[in-house]
One Martini backbone bead per residue (centre of mass of N, CA, C, O) as a GRO file, in nm:
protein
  431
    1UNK     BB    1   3.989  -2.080  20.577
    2UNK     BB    2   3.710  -2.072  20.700
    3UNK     BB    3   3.641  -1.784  20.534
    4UNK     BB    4   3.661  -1.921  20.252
    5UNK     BB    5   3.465  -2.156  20.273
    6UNK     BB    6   3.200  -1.930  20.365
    7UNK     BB    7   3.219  -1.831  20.082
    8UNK     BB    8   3.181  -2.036  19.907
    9UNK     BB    9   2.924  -2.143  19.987
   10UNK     BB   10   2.771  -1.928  19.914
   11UNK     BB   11   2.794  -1.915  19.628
   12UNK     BB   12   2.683  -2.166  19.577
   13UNK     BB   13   2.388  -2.069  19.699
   14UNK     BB   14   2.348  -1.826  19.512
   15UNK     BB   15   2.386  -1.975  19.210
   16UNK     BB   16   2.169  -2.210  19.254
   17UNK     BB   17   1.951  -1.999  19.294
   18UNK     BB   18   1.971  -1.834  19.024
   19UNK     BB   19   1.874  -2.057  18.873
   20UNK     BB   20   1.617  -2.112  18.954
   21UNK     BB   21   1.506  -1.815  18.907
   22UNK     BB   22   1.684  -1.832  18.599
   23UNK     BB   23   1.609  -1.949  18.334
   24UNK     BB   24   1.769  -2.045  18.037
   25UNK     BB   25   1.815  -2.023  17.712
   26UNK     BB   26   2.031  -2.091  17.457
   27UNK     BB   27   2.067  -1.764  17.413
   28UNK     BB   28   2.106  -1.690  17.762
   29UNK     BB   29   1.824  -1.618  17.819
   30UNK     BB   30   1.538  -1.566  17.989
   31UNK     BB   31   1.301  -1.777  18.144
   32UNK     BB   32   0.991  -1.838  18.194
   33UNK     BB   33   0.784  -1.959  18.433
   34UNK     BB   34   0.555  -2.160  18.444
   35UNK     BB   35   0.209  -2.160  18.408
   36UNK     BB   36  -0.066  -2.208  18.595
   37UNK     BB   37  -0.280  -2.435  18.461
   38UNK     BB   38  -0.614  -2.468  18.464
   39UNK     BB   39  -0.851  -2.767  18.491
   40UNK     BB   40  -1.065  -2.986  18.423
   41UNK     BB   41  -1.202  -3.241  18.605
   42UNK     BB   42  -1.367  -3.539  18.649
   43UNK     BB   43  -1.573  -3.640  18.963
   44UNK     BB   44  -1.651  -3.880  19.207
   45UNK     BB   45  -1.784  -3.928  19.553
   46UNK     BB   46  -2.013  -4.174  19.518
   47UNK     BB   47  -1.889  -4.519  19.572
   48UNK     BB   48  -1.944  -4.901  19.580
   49UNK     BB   49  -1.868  -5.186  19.685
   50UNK     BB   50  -1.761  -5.468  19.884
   51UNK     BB   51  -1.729  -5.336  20.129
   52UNK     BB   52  -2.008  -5.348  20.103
   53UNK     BB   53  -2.284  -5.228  19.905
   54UNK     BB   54  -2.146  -5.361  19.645
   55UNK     BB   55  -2.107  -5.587  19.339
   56UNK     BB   56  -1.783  -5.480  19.330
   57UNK     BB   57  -1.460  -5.460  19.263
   58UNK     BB   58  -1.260  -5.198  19.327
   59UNK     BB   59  -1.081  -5.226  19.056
   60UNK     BB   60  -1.342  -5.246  18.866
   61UNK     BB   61  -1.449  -4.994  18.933
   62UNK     BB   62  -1.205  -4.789  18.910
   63UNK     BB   63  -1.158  -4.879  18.588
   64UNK     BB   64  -1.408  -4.786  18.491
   65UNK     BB   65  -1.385  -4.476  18.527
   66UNK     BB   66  -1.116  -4.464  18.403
   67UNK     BB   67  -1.193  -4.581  18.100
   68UNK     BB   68  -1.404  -4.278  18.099
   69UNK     BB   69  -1.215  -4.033  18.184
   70UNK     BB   70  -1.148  -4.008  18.443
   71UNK     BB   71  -0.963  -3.820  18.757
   72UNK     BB   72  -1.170  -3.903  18.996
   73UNK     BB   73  -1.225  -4.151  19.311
   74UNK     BB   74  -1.453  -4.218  19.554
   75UNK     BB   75  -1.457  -4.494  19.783
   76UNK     BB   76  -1.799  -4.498  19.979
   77UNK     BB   77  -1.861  -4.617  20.243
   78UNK     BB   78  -1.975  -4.792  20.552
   79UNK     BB   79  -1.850  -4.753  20.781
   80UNK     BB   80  -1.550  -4.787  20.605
   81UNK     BB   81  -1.249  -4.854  20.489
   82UNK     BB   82  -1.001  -4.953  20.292
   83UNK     BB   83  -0.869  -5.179  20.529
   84UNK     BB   84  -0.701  -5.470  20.566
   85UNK     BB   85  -0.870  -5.781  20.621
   86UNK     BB   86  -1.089  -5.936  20.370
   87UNK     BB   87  -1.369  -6.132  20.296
   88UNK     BB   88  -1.546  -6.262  19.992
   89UNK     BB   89  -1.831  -6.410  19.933
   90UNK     BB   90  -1.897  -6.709  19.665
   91UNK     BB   91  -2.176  -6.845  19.617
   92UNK     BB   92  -2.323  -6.968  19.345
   93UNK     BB   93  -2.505  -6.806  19.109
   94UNK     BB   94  -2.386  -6.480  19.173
   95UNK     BB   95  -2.329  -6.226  19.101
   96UNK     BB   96  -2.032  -6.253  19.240
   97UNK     BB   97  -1.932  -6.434  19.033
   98UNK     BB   98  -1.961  -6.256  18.784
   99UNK     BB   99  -1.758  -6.081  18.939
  100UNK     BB  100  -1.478  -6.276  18.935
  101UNK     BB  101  -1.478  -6.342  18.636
  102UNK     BB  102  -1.420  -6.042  18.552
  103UNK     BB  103  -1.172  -6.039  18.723
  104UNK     BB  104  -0.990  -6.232  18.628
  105UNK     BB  105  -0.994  -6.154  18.317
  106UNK     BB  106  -0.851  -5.836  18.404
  107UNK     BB  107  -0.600  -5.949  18.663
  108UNK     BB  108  -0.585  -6.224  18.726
  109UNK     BB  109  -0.461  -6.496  18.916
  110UNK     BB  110  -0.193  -6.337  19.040
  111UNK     BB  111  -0.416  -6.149  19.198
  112UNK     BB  112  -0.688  -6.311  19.304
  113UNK     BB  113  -0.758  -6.437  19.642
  114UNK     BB  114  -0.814  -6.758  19.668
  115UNK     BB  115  -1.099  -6.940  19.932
  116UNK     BB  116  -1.260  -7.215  20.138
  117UNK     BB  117  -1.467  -7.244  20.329
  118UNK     BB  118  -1.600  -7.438  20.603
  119UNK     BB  119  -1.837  -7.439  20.348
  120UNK     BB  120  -1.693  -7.428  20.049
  121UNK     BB  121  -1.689  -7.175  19.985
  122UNK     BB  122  -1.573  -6.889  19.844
  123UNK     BB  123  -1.335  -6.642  19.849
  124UNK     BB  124  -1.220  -6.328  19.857
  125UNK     BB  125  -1.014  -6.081  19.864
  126UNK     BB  126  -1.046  -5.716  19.975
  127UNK     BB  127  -0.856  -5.517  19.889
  128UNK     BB  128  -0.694  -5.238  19.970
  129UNK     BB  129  -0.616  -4.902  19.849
  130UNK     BB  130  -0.312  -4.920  19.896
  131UNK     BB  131  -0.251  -5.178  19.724
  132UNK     BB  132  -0.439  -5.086  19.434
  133UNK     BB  133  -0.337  -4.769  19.345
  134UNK     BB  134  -0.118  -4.815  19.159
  135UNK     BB  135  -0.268  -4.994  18.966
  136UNK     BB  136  -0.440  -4.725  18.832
  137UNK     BB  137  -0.281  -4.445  18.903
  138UNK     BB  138  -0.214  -4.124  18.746
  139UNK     BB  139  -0.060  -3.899  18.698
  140UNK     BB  140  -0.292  -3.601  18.604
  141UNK     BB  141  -0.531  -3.858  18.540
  142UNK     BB  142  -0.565  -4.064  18.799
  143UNK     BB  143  -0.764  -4.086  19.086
  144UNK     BB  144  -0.779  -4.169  19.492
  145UNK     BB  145  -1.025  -4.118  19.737
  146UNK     BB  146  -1.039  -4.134  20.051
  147UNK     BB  147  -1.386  -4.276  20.196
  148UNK     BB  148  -1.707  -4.206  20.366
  149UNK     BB  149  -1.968  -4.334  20.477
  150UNK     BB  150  -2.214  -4.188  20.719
  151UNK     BB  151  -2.437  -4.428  20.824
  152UNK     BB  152  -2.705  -4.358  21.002
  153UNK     BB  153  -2.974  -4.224  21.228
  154UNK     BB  154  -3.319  -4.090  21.301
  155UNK     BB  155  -3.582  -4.229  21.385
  156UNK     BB  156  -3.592  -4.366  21.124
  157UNK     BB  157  -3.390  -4.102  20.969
  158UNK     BB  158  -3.158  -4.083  20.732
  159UNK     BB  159  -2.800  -4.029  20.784
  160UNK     BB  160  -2.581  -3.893  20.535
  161UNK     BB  161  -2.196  -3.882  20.509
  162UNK     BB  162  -1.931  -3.757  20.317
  163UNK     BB  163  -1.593  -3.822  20.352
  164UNK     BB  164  -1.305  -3.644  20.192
  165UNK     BB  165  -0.971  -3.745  20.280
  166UNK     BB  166  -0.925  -3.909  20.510
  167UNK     BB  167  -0.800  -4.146  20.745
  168UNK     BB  168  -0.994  -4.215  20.938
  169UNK     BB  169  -1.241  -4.369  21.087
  170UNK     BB  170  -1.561  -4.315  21.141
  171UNK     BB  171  -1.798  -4.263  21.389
  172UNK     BB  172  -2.101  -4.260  21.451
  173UNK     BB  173  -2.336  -4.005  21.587
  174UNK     BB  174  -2.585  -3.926  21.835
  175UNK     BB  175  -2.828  -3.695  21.832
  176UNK     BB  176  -3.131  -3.513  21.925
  177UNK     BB  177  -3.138  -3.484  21.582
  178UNK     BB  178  -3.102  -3.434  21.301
  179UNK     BB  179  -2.938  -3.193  21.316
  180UNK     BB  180  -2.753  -3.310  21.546
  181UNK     BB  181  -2.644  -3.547  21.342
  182UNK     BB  182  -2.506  -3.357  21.143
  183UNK     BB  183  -2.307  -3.220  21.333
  184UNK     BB  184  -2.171  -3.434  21.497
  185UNK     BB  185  -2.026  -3.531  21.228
  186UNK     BB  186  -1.886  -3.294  21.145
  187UNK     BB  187  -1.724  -3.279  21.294
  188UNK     BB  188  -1.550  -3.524  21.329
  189UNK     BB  189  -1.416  -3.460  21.074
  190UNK     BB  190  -1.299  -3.193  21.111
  191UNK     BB  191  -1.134  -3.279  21.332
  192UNK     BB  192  -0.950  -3.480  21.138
  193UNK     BB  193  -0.845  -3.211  21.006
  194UNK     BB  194  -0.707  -3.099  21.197
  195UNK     BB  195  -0.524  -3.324  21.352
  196UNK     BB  196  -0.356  -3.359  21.085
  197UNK     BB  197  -0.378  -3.156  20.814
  198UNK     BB  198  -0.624  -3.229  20.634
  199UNK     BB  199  -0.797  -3.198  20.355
  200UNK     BB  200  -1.115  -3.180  20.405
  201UNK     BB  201  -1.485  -3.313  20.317
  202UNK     BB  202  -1.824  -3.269  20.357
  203UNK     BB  203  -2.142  -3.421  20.299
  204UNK     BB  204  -2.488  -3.435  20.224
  205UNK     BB  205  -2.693  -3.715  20.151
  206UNK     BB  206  -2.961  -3.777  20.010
  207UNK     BB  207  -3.263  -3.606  20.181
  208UNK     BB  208  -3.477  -3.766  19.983
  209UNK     BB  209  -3.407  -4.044  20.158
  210UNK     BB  210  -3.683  -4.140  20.354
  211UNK     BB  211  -3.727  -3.849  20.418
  212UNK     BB  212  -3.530  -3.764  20.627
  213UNK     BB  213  -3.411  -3.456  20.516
  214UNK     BB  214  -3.467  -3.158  20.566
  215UNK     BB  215  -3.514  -2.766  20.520
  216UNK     BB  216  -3.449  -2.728  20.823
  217UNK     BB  217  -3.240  -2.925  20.883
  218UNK     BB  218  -3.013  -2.774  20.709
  219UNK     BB  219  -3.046  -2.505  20.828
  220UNK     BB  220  -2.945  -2.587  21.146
  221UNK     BB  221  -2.655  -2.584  20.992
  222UNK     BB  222  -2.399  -2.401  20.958
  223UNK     BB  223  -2.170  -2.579  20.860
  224UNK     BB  224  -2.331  -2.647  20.599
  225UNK     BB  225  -2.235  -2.670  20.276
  226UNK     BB  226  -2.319  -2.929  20.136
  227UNK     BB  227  -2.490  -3.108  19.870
  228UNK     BB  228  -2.686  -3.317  19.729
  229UNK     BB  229  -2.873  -3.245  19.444
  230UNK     BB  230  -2.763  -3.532  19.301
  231UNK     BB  231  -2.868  -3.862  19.244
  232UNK     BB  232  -2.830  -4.209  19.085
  233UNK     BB  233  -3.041  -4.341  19.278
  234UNK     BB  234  -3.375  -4.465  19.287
  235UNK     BB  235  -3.463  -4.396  19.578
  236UNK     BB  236  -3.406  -4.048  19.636
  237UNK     BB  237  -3.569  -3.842  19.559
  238UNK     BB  238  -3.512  -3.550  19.357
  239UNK     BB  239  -3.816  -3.460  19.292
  240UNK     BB  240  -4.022  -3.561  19.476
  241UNK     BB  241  -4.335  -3.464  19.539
  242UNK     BB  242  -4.658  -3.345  19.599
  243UNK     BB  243  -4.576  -3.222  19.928
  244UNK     BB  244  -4.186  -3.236  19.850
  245UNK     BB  245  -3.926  -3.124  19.761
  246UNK     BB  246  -3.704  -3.108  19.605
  247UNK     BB  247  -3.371  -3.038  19.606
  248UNK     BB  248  -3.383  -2.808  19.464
  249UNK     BB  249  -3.566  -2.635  19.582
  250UNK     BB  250  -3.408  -2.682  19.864
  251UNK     BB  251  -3.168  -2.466  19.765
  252UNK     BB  252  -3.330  -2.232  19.734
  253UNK     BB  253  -3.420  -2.217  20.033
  254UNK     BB  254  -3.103  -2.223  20.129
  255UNK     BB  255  -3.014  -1.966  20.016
  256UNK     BB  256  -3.218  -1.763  20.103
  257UNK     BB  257  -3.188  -1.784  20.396
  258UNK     BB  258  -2.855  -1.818  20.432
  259UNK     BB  259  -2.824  -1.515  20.271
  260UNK     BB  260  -3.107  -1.348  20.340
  261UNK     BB  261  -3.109  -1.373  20.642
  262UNK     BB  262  -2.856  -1.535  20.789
  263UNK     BB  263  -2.597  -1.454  20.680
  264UNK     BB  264  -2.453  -1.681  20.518
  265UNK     BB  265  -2.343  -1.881  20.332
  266UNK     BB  266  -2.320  -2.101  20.087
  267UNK     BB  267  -2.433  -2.395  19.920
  268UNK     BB  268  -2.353  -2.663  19.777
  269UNK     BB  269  -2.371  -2.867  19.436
  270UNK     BB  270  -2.414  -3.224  19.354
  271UNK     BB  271  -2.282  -3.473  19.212
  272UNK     BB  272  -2.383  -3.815  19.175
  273UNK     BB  273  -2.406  -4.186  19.184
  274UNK     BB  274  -2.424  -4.382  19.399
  275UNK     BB  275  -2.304  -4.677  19.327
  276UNK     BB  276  -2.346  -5.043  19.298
  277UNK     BB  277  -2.416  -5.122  19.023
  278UNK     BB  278  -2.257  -5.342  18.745
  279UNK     BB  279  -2.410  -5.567  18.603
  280UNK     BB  280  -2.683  -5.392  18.519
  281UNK     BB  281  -2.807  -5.174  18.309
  282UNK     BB  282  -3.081  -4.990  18.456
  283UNK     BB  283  -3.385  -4.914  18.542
  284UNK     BB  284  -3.351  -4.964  18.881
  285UNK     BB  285  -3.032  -4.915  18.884
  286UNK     BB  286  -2.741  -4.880  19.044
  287UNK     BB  287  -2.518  -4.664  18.854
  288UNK     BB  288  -2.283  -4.571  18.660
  289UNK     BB  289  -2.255  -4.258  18.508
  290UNK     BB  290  -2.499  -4.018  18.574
  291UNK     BB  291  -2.319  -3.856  18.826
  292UNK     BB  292  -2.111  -3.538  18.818
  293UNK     BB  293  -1.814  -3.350  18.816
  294UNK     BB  294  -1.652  -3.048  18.773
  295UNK     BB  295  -1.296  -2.935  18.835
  296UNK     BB  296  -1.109  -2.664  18.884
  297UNK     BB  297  -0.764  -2.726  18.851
  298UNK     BB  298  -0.378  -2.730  18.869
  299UNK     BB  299  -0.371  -3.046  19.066
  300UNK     BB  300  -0.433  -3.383  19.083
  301UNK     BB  301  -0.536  -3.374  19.386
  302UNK     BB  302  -0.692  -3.362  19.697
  303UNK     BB  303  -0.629  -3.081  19.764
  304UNK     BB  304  -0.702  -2.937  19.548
  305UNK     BB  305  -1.002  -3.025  19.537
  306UNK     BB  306  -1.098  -2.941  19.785
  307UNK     BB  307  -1.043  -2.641  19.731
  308UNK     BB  308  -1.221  -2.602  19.485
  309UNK     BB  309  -1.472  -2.666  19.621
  310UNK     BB  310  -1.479  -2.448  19.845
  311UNK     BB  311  -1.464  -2.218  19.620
  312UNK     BB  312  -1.670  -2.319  19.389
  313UNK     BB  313  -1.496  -2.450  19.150
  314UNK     BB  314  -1.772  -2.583  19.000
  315UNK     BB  315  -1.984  -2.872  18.843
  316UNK     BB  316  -2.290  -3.022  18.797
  317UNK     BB  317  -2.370  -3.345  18.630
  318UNK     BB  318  -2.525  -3.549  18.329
  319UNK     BB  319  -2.333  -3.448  18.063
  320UNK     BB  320  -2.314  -3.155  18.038
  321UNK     BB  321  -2.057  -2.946  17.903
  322UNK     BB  322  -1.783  -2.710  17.963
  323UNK     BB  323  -1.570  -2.462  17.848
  324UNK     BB  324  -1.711  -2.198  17.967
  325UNK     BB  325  -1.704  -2.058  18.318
  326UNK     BB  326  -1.791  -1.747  18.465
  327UNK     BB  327  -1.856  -1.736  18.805
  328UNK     BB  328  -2.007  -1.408  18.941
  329UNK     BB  329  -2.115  -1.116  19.019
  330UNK     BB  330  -2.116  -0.983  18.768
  331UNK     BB  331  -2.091  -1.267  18.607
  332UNK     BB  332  -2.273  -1.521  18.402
  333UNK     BB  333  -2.087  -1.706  18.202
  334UNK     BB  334  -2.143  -1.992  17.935
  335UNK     BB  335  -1.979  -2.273  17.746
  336UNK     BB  336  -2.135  -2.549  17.570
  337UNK     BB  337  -2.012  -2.859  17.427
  338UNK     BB  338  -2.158  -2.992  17.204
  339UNK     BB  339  -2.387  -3.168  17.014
  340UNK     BB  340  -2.519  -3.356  16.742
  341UNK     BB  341  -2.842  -3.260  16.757
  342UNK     BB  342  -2.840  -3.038  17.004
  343UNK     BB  343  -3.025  -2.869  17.264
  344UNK     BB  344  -3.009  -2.573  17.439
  345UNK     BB  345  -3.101  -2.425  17.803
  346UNK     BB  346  -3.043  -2.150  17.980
  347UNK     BB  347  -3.095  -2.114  18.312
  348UNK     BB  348  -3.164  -1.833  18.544
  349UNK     BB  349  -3.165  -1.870  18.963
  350UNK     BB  350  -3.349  -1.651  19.178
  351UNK     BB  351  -3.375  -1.443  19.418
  352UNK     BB  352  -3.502  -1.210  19.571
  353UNK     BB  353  -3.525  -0.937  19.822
  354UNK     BB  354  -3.825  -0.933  19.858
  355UNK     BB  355  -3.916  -1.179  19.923
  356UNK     BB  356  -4.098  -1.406  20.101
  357UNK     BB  357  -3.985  -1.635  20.403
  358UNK     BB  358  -4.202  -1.728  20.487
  359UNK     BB  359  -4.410  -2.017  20.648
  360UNK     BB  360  -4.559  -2.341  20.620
  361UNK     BB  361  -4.632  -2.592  20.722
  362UNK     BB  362  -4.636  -2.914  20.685
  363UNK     BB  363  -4.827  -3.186  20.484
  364UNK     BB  364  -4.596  -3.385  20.624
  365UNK     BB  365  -4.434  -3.568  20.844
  366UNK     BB  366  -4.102  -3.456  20.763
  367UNK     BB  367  -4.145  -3.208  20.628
  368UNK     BB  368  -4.104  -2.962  20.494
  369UNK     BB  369  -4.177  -2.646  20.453
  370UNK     BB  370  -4.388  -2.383  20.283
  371UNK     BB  371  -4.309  -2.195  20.044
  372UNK     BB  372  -4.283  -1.950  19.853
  373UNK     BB  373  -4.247  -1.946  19.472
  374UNK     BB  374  -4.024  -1.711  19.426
  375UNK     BB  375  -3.818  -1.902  19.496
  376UNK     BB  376  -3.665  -1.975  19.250
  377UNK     BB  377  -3.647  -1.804  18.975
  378UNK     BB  378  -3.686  -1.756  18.655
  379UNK     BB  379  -3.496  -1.468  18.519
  380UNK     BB  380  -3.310  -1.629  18.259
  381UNK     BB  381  -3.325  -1.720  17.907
  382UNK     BB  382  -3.160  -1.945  17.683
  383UNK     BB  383  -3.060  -2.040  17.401
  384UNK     BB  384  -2.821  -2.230  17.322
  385UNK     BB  385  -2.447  -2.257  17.404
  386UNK     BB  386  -2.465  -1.953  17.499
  387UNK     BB  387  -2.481  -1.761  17.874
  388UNK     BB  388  -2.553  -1.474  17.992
  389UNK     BB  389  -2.543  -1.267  18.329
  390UNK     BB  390  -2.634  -0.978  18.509
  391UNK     BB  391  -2.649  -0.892  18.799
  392UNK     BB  392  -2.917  -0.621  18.961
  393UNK     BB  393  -2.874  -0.641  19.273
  394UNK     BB  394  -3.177  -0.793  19.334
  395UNK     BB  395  -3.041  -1.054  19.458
  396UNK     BB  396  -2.906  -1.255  19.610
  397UNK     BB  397  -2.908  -1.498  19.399
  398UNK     BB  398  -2.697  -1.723  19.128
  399UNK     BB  399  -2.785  -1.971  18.907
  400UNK     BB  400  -2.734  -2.252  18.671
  401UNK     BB  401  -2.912  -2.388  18.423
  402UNK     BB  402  -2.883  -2.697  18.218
  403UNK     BB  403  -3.095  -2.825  17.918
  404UNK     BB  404  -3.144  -3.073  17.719
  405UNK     BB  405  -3.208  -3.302  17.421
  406UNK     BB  406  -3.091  -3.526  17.570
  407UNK     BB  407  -3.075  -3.832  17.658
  408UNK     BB  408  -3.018  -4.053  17.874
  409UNK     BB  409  -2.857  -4.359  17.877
  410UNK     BB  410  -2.864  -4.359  18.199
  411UNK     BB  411  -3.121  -4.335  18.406
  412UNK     BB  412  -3.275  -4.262  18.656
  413UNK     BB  413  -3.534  -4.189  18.496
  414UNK     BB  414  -3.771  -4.153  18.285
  415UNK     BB  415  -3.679  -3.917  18.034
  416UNK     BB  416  -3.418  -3.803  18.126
  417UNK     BB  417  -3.182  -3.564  18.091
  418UNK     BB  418  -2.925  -3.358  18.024
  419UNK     BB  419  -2.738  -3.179  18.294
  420UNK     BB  420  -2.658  -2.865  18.486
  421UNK     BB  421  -2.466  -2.672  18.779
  422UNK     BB  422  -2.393  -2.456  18.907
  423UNK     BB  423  -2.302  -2.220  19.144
  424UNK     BB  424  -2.350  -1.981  19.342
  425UNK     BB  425  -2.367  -1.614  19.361
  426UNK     BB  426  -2.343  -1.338  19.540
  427UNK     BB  427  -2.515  -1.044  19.495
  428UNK     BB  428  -2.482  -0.706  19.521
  429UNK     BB  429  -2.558  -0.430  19.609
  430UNK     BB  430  -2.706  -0.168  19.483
  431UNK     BB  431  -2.626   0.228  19.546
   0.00000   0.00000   0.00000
């Protein structure tokens, strides 16, 4: 008997592997598995509310963005979660007033949590990330990120870093200079990725906001995978002055080094909003919807984006859109999505080979060291919708800049137009 029910079950579980591994159609024939088709995300890293220094409530805040087509966003607070009991004092005839007013209209009276404190003011509860997600997520279409912004300084020059996907609140700590104050949070984050089990990804933010961070010193953290090439607050400076290099040209210059010099891996580069302000649209307000990602991956999940990101397999956008990407050792080749009555350029730039790395002092103080002008040269552009490019083998890297004839909606500064970028790809030498 016993040996019959041991066949019996057997028999059992491997018929039901079969239906699993067979599924048949109506006419009894096998059909094929779904195929896992890859599809692109739109989403936000860098983002705050009242939990910090952001001007509007959690909800409204992920609302507006779910609202507009997001698919992912990471609400990054300065050195702290959200969770726990926290409570926020609303002034009379203040932002906050305003913003509590439009909250209650969204979300109504008996979701918003009000109280009067011992000296008459209004207090709103603000919701935990825990509380409010369910209210807002939607599989497949609308994801919340937990994130924290790694708040620091090292000699009064800011050291700021998103940690995406954590699980605990990270306590920043200082290093011996703005480069060990990079790798020492950088670590510690890393550490809750492993001790948890958690995919997590960290980025380095706006390097000339109060020109904290130079490329040496970005240069001197190897562990150092990314960083926000493009921030939509006015104060980042990601055009750089007169003395002191761009963002993107930072790119350039950490990417030749890194790749052509001390053979490490590419750095990627990010857009981002850094959102503050919500209720006053204009230059000069830190506002949502400047600059964002667009991520390919097969599911949207934080374990999938974060995935996709460290494998490059993204890029970002002030507006821009692509169609198709393909993004490789030998040929790089996109297909732009159009606007009516709108041009676009895509440049493609390179370092070469021979390219000279030497350089020059700073000309002020905490600034970069001069490199060659031709780091990071347009080595050919086109005009029109469609652009490819294929590497003579001759360059480091190659990544594209996509430019249009669109002004920005709501630009980081007067002028900006909507722009792409896509992620750099390493070109092998030709034998």
């Amino acid at each position: 008997m016993r040996f019959v029910l041991s066949g019996l079950l057997t028999l059992v579980v491997l018929t039901a592997t079969a239906v699993r591994q067979s599924p048949r159609s109506e006419s009894g024939e096998p059909t094929p598995e779904p195929a896992e088709v890859s599809r692109w995300f739109k989403g936000n890293l860098h983002t705050h509310t009242l939990w910090s220094d952001g001007d509007d409530f959690p909800e409204m805040v992920a609302d507006w963005y779910r609202r507009r087509d997001y698919h992912f966003l990471a609400l990054s607070e300065h050195n702290v979660l959200a969770e726990g009991q926290t409570w926020a004092a609303i002034p009379a005839k203040s932002v906050r007033e305003l913003a509590l007013d439009k909250y209650l209209q969204r979300f109504g009276r008996s979701w918003v949590e009000q109280r009067k404190n011992v000296l008459g003011v209004t207090e709103v509860r603000l919701k935990p990330l825990a509380e409010f997600r369910s209210l807002l997520e939607q599989p497949g279409q609308f994801l919340l990120i937990p994130a924290e912004e790694i708040t620091y300084s090292y000699a009064k020059r800011p050291v700021h870093m998103n940690a995406i996907n954590l699980r605990d609140v990270i306590k920043p700590i200082q290093g011996d200079n703005v480069a060990e104050t990079i790798r020492v949070n950088l670590r510690l984050a890393n550490e809750q990725a492993k001790k948890t089990g958690r995919r997590m990804l960290t980025f380095l933010n706006h390097p000339n906001f109060q020109w904290g961070v130079n490329v040496e010193d970005m240069l001197a953290v190897e562990e150092l995978r990314f960083f926000e090439v493009y921030n939509g607050h006015p104060g980042v400076r990601n055009d750089g002055d007169a003395k002191r290099p761009s963002t993107e040209r930072m790119w350039d210059i950490l990417l030749t080094l890194r790749m052509g010099k001390l053979r490490l891996g590419p750095i990627y580069g990010l857009a981002t909003d850094d959102s503050h302000n919500y209720h006053k649209m204009a230059v000069g307000q830190s506002n949502p919807g400047r600059g964002w990602i667009q991520v390919r991956a097969v599911h949207l999940t934080a374990e999938s984006i974060v995935a996709a990101l460290e494998s490059g397999d993204f890029y970002g956008s002030t507006g821009v859109e692509l169609s198709e990407l393909v993004n490789g050792p030998e040929e790089i080749r996109l297909k732009i999505k159009p606007k009516p009555g709108v041009t676009y350029r895509t440049q493609f730039v390179a370092t070469l080979r021979d390219t000279p790395t030497d350089s020059k002092p700073a000309p002020v103080e905490n600034g970069s060291r001069v490199y060659s002008e031709e780091i990071g040269k347009v080595v050919a552009e086109v005009e029109g919708t469609e652009a490819a490019y294929k590497p003579t083998g001759k360059e480091i890297y190659v990544r594209a800049r996509v430019i249009s004839s669109q002004a920005h909606a709501n630009p980081f500064k007067k002028g900006d137009v909507e722009s792409a970028w896509t992620q750099p790809v390493e070109v092998r030498r030709r034998q």
